[in-house]
C-alpha positions as CSV (number, residue, x, y, z in Angstrom):
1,X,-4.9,9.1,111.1
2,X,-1.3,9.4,112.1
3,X,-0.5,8.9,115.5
4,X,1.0,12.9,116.2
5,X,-2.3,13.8,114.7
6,X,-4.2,12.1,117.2
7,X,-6.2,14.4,119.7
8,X,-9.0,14.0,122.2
9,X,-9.8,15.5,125.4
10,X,-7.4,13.0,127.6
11,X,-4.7,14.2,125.3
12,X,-5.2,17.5,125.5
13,X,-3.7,17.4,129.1
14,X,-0.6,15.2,128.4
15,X,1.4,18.4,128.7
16,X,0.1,19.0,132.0
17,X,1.2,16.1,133.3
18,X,4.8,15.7,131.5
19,X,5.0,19.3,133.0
20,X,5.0,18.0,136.4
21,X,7.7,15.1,136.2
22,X,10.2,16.4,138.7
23,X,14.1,17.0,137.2
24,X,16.0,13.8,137.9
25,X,12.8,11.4,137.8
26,X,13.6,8.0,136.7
27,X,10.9,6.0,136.8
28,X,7.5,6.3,136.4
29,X,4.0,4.2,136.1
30,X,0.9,5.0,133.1
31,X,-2.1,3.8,135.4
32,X,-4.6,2.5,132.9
33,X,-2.6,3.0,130.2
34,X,-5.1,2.8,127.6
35,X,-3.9,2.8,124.0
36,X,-0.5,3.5,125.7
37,X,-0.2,7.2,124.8
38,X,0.7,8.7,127.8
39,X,3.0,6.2,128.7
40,X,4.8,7.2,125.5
41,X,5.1,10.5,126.2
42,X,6.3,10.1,129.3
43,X,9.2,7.6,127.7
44,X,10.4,11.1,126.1
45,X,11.0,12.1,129.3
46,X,11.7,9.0,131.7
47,X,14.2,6.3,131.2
48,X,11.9,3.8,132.9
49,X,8.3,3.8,131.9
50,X,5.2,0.7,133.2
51,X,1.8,1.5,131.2
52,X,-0.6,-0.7,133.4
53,X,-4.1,-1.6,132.2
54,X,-6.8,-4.1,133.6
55,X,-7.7,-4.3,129.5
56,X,-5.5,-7.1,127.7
57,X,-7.4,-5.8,124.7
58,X,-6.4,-2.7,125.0
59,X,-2.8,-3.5,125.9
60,X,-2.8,-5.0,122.2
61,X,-3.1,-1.8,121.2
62,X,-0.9,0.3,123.4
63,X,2.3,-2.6,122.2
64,X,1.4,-1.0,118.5
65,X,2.5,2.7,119.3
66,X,6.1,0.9,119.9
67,X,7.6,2.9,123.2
68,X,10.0,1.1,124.9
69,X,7.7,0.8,127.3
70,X,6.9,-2.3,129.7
71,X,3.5,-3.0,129.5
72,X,1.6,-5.0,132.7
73,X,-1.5,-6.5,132.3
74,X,-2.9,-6.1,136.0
75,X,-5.4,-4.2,138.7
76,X,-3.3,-1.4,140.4
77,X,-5.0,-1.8,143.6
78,X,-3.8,-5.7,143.7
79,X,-0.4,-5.8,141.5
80,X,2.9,-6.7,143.3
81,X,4.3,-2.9,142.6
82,X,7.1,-2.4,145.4
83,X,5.6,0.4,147.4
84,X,7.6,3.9,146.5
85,X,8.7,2.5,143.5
86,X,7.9,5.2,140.8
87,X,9.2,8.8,140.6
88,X,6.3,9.5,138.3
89,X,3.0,8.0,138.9
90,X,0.3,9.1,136.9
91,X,-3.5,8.1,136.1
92,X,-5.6,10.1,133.0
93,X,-9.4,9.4,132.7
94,X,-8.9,6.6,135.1
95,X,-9.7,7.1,138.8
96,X,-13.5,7.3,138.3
97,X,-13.0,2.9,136.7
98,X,-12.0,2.4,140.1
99,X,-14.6,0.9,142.6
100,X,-12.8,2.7,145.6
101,X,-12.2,6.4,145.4
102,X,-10.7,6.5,148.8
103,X,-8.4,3.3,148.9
104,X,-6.9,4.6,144.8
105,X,-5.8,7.4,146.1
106,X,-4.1,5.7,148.8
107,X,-2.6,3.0,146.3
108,X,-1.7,5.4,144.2
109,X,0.0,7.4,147.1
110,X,1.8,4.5,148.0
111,X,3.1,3.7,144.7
112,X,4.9,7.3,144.9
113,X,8.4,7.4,146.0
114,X,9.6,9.8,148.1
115,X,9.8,13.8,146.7
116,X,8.2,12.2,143.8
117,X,4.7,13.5,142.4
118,X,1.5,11.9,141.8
119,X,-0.4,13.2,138.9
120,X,-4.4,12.7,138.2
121,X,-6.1,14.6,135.4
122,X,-10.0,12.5,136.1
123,X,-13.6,12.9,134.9
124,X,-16.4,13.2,137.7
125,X,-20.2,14.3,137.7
126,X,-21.1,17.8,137.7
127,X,-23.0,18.9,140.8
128,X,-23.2,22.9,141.1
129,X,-23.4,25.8,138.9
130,X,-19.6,26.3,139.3
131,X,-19.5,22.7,137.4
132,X,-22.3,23.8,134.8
133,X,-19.9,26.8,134.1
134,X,-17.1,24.8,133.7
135,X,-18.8,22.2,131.2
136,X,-20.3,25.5,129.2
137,X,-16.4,26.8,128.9
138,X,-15.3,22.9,128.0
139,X,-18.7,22.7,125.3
140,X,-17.1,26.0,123.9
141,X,-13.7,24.6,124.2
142,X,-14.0,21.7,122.1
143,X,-15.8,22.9,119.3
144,X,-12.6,25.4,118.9
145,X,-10.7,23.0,119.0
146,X,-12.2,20.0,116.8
147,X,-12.3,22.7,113.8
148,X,-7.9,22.4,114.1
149,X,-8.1,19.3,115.2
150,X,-9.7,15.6,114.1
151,X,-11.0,14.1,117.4
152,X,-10.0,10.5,117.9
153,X,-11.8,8.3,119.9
154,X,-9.4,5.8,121.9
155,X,-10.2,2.4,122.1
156,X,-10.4,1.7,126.1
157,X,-13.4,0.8,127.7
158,X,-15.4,3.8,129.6
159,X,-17.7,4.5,132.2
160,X,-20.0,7.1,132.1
161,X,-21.7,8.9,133.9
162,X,-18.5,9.1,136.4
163,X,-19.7,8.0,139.5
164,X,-18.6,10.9,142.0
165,X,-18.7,14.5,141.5
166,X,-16.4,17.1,141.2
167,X,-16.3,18.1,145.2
168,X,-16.3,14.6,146.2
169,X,-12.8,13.8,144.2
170,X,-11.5,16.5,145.6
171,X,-12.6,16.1,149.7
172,X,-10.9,12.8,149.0
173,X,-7.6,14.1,147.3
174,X,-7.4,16.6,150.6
175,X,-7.9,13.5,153.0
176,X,-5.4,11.4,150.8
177,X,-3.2,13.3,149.4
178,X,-2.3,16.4,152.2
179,X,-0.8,19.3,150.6
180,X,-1.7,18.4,147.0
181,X,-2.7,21.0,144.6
182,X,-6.4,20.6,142.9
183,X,-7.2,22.3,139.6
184,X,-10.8,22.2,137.9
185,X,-10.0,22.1,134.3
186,X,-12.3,22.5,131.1
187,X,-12.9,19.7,128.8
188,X,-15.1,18.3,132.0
189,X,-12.1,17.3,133.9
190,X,-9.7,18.0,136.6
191,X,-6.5,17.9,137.5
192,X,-4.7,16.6,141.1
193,X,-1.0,17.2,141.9
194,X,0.5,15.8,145.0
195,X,4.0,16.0,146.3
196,X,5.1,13.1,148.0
197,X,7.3,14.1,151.7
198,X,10.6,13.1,151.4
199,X,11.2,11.2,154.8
């Protein structure tokens, strides 16, 4: 399969996020980069681009799709990042890998520079019938879709089931992230979008 013919449910929201990178941005950070797609996308938009992934393996992979990209094998809770040192930080299908909801958010936060924007599109548990709705629209969803589409399964490791729900990411995001903007999206995922204050 070529690689623009690639499609799966993490891809599906690479617009949303490439929609959100502020005029002007000139850095940015891939958290667990994966097969590197993201970071990529976001090259196309971003003079400076980091994909970082705990997965060397996977790394091997994300080198193939040959962005001009610098790729870091490391933990984003623990790598030397300069604090504030990305316009653009953003994390797909990764949050819920991380054993600390509350301290990623803050990392990731931290990471942010100022009037820059933190982007998470996750996966969580569903809890309520508002979730059960919401997987119903994202069952429909995808098998629209997969008739256009081929679906590609990437290569990174995954957990599943996601260890928090839906209203536990976002009482977090609120207590982390004040003043960002949460979205429940189909495909069973979400979306957060936080502003950081310029000082």
């Amino acid at each position: 399969m070529s690689t623009d013919a690639r499609w799966n449910h993490n891809l599906h929201y690479h617009r949303l996020v490439l929609d959100a990178v502020p005029a002007g941005a000139r850095t940015a950070l891939d958290v667990g980069t994966g097969d590197g797609l993201l970071a990529r996308d976001l090259r196309s938009v971003v003079p400076d681009v980091t994909g970082l992934d705990s997965d060397a393996e996977v790394l091997t992979s994300a080198r193939r799709t040959g962005a001009d990209v610098t790729w870091v094998h490391g933990d984003v809770l623990t790598h030397p990042f300069t604090p504030g040192a990305f316009d653009v930080v953003a994390s797909v299908a990764t949050l819920h890998h991380l054993p600390d909801l509350d301290a990623a958010l803050r990392r990731l936060a931290a990471l942010t520079a100022p009037g820059g924007v933190l982007v998470v599109v996750g996966l969580a548990r569903s809890a309520s019938l508002l979730d059960a709705a919401y997987s119903g629209i994202g069952a429909v969803q995808h098998r629209l879709l997969v008739r256009r589409r081929e679906y590609w399964e990437h290569t990174a490791p995954t957990v599943w089931p996601p260890p928090h729900t839906f209203a536990e990411v976002r009482r977090a995001a609120r207590a982390a992230l004040p003043g960002s903007r949460w979205t429940r999206l189909p495909l069973w995922r979400y979306a957060v979008t936080w502003t950081k204050p310029a000082p």
